[in-house]
N, C-alpha and C positions, 0 to 999 in steps of 0.2 A: 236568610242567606247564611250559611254556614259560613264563618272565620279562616278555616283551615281555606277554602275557595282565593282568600283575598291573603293579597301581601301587604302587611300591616304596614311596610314600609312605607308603601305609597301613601296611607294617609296622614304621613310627614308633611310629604310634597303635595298632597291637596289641601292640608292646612294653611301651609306657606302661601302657595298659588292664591285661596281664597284670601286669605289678610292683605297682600302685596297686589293683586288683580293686574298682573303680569307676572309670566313665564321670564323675563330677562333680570326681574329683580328678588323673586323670587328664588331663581337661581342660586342669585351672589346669596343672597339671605342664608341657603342651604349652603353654598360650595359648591355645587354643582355646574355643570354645563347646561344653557342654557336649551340645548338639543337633547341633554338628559332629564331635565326636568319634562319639555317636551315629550320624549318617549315613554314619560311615566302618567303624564296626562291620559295621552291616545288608550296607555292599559287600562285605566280607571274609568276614563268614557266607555270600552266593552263590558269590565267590568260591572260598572253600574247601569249600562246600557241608556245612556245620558251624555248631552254635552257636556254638563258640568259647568263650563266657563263658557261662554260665546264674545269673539271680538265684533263690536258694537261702534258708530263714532265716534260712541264718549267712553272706548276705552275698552276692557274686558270686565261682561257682566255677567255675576254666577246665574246659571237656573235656579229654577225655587226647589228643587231638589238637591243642588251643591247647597244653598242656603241651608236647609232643612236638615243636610246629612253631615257639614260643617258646623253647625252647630252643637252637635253629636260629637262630632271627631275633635272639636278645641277642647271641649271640656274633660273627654278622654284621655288626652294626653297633659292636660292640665294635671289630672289625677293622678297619671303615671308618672311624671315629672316631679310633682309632689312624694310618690310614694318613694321613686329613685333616691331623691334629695336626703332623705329622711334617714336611707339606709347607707349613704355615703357620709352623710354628718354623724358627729357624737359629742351629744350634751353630758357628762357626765350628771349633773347634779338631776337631769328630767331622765337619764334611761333608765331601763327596767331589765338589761341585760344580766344572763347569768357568765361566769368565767368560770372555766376549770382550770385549775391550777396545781401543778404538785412539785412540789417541793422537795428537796432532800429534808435530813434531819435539823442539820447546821441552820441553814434559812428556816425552818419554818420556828424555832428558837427564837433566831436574832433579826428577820425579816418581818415576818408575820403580824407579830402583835402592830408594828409599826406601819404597815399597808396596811393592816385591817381599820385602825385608827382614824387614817388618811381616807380610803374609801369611806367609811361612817358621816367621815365629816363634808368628803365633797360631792359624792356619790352613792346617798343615804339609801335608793331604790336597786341599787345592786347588788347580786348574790355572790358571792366569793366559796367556792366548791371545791377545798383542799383536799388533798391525797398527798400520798410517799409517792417521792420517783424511786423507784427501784433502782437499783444496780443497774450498770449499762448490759451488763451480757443476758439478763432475763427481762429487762424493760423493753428490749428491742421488736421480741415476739409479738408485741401489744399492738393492735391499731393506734396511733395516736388521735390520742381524744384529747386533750388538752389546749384550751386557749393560750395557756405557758407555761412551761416546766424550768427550772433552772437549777442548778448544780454550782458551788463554790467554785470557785477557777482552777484549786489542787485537786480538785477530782473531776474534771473535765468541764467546766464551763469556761467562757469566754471572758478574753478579756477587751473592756471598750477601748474606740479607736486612738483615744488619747491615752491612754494607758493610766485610766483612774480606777481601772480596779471595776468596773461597770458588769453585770454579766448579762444583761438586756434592759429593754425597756418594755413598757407594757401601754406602747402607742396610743390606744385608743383609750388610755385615762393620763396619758400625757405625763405617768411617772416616770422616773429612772431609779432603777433597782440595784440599789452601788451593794457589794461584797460587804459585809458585816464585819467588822477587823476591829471596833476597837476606836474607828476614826471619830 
C-alpha cells in the first residue's frame, strides 16, 4: 500500500479508537467530535477495506487486522513522538549540535574567549563556528546563515528589556550575552 494513498492522520484516530475501544472517549482523548472521529473511522474502514473495530455486547472489538495493523501504527508514532521530543528538547551537555555564529570585532575580543569557556564546560559535544559580521550595508546582501550574530549596541545591536545592556540571548544553551563594558 503506497503512503501517499493514506492520511497519516487518521492513524492518530485509529490509535486512539484502538487503546480507548470507543469512538466517544476516544474523542475527548483526541479533542475531537465524537461524529469526527466517526467520519474518520468510516475513511480508514475503505481504506483498509476492514471493519477495523466492531460493536459487540461487550463493548467495541478490534478485528485481528486493526489488532495486527495497531500494532504497527503505536509503535510508529511511538517512534515519531520520540523523534519530535528529541528535536524540541535541548540537553546542552549530550548535543552534538553545530552553531554559527559571527561576531563583530569588539565581541569576539571581550565575548568569546568567555562563551567559548562556558560552552567547553557545559556543552563539551558542541561546535561553536565563528565569523566577522561585516558591516550592515554589505552584510545585508548575504543569505543569513547564522544561528547568531550580534553587534555592540553603539553600532546597532539591541538593548535587553530591562535595560542591562543585554544584546541577545542564545536560548537554546540558556546564556545571556550582556555587552562587554568593563562590568
Amino acid at each position: 500500500m503506497n503512503l501517499r494513498n493514506i492520511d497519516l492522520n487518521l492513524l492518530v484516530i485509529l490509535d486512539a479508537v484502538l487503546a480507548e475501544k470507543s469512538v466517544t472517549r476516544a474523542a475527548k482523548r483526541l479533542g475531537m467530535s465524537a461524529s469526527g472521529v466517526s467520519h474518520a473511522l468510516d475513511r480508514l474502514r475503505r481504506t483498509f477495506n476492514d471493519p477495523l473495530i466492531e460493536r459487540t455486547p461487550h463493548g467495541m472489538v478490534p478485528t485481528q487486522r486493526a489488532q495486527d495493523l495497531g500494532r504497527h501504527v503505536r509503535e510508529a508514532l511511538k517512534e515519531l513522538q520520540h523523534g519530535l521530543a528529541q528535536q524540541l528538547s535541548f540537553d546542552p551537555a549530550t548535543s552534538e549540535r553545530s552553531f554559527n555564529i559571527r561576531l563583530s570585532d569588539f565581541l569576539t575580543g571581550c565575548l568569546l574567549p568567555r562563551l567559548c569557556a562556558r560552552v567547553r564546560a557545559e556543552a563539551p559535544a558542541i561546535r561553536l563556528i565563528v565569523g566577522h559580521l561585516e558591516a550592515e550595508g554589505r552584510d545585508r546582501k548575504k543569505p543569513a546563515t547564522s544561528s547568531f550574530a550580534s553587534m555592540p549596541p553603539s553600532t546597532g545591536g539591541s538593548i535587553g528589556e530591562n535595560g542591562s545592556g543585554a544584546i541577545g540571548s542564545w536560548s537554546r544553551c540558556g546564556m545571556a550575552i550582556r555587552r562587554c563594558s568593563g562590568r
